[in-house]
C-alpha positions in Angstrom: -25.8 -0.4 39.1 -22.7 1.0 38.8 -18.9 0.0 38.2 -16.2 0.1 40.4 -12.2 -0.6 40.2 -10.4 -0.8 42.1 -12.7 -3.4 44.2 -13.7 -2.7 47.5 -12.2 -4.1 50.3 -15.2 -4.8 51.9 -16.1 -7.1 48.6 -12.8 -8.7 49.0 -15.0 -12.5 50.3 -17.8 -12.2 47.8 -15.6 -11.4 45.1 -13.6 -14.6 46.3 -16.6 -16.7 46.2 -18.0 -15.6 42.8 -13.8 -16.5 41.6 -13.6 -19.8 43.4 -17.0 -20.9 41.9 -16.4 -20.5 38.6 -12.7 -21.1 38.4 -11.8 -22.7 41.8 -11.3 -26.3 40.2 -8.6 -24.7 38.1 -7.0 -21.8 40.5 -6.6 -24.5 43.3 -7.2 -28.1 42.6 -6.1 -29.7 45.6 -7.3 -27.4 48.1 -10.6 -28.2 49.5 -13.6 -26.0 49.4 -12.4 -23.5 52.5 -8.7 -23.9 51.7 -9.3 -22.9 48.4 -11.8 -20.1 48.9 -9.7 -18.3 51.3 -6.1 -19.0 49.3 -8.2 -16.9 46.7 -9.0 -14.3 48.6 -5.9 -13.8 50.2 -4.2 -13.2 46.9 -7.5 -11.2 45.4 -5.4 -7.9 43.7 -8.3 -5.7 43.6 -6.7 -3.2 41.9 -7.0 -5.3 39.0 -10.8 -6.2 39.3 -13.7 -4.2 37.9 -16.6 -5.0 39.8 -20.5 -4.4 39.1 -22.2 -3.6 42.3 -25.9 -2.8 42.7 -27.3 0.4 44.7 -27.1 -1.6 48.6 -23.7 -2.5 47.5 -23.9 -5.6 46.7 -21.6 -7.4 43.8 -23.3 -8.3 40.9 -19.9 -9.4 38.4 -16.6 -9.0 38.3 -14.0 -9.1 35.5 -10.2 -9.7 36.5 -7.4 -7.7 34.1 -4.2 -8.9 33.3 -1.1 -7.4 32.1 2.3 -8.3 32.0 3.1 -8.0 35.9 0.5 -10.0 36.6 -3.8 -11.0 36.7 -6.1 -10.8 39.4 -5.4 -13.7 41.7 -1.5 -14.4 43.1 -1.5 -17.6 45.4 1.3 -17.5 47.6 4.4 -19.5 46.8 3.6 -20.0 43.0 5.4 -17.9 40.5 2.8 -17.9 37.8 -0.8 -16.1 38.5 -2.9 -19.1 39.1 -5.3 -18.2 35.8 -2.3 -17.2 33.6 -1.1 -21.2 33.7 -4.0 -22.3 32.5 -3.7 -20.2 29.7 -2.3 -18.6 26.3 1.5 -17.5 26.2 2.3 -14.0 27.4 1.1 -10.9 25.3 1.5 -7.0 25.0 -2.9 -7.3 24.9 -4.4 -6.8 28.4 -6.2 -10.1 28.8 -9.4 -10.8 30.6 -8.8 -12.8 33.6 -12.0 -14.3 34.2 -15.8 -12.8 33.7 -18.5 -14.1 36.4 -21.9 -12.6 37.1 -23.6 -13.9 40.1 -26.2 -16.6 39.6 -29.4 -14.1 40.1 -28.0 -11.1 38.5 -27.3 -13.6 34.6 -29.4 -12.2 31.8 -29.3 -8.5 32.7 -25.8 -7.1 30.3 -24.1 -7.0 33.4 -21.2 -9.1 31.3 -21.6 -6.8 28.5 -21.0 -3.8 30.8 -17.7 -5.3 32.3 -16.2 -6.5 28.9 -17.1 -2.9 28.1 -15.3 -1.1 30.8 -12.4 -4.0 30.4 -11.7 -3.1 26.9 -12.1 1.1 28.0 -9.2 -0.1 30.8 -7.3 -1.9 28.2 -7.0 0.9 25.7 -6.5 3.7 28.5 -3.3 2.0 29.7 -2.1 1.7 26.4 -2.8 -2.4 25.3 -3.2 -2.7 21.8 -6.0 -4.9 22.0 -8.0 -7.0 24.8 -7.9 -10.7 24.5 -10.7 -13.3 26.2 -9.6 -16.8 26.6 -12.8 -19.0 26.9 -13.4 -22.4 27.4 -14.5 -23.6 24.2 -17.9 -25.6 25.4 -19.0 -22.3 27.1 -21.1 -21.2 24.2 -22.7 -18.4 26.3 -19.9 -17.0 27.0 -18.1 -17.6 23.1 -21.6 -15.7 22.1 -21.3 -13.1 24.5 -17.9 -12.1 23.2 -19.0 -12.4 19.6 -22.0 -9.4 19.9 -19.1 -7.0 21.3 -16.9 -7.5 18.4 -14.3 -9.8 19.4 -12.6 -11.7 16.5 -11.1 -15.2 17.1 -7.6 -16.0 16.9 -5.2 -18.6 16.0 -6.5 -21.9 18.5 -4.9 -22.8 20.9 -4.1 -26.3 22.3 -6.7 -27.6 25.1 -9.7 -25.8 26.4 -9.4 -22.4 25.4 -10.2 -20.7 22.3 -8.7 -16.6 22.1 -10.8 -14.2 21.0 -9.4 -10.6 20.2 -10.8 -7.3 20.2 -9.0 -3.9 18.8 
């Protein structure tokens, strides 16, 4: 397996897919299925996805980064990044879009890796820290960001709970 930022072109629909299945509800709630999965793709900024991709190429995960000018996903005609509206205020920290591993590649630290290389990303451009914002029933994911040494932070009103890491 190995990383890979920015994404692929040619990983440009998968990517989409692995987005829209875990987040589509949120990025695009009115659009159906199709709509939705190819508004996503459209606005897909690679250059802001780290992606883990086996050795035939295939994607395996995918972690988004956001900074101030923006996430991972733009949808035409908003003026927020789709996953920034759901979330925390605005922050110097480089903040962790979204996290999804494909369904037959779970189990295998191929989250691990990508929080990894996020937080490597993070401090090489200069953030002070990288922040997750996770759903607070998604106690895989709340552990997950627990064994690489993120700290919570101050709650936040709704779904997501912050989690920081230096």
């Amino acid at each position: 397996m190995r990383l890979v930022s920015p994404l692929p072109l040619a990983l440009r629909a998968e990517a989409a897919r692995l987005i829209c299945d875990a987040f589509g509800h949120r990025i695009a709630p009115r659009a159906g299925g199709r709509r939705r999965l190819a508004l996503v793709r459209r606005g897909l900024a690679r250059d802001r996805v780290i992606g883990a991709v086996d050795g035939r190429g295939r994607l395996l995960g995918l972690t988004g980064l956001r900074g101030a000018d923006g996430g991972a996903v733009r949808l035409p005609g908003r003026r927020l990044d789709p996953l920034r509206a759901l979330v925390a205020p605005r922050t110097r920290d480089m903040v962790l879009d979204c996290l999804v591993v494909a369904p037959g590649s779970r189990g295998r630290g191929i989250a691990a890796l990508l929080v990894a290389a996020a937080l490597a990303e993070a401090r090489r451009r200069g953030h002070p820290a990288l922040r997750a914002e996770v759903e607070r029933r998604n106690a895989p994911a709340l552990a997950l960001f627990s064994r690489a040494g993120f700290t919570p932070q101050a709650g936040l009103p709704g779904w997501a709970r912050v989690l920081r890491r230096i």
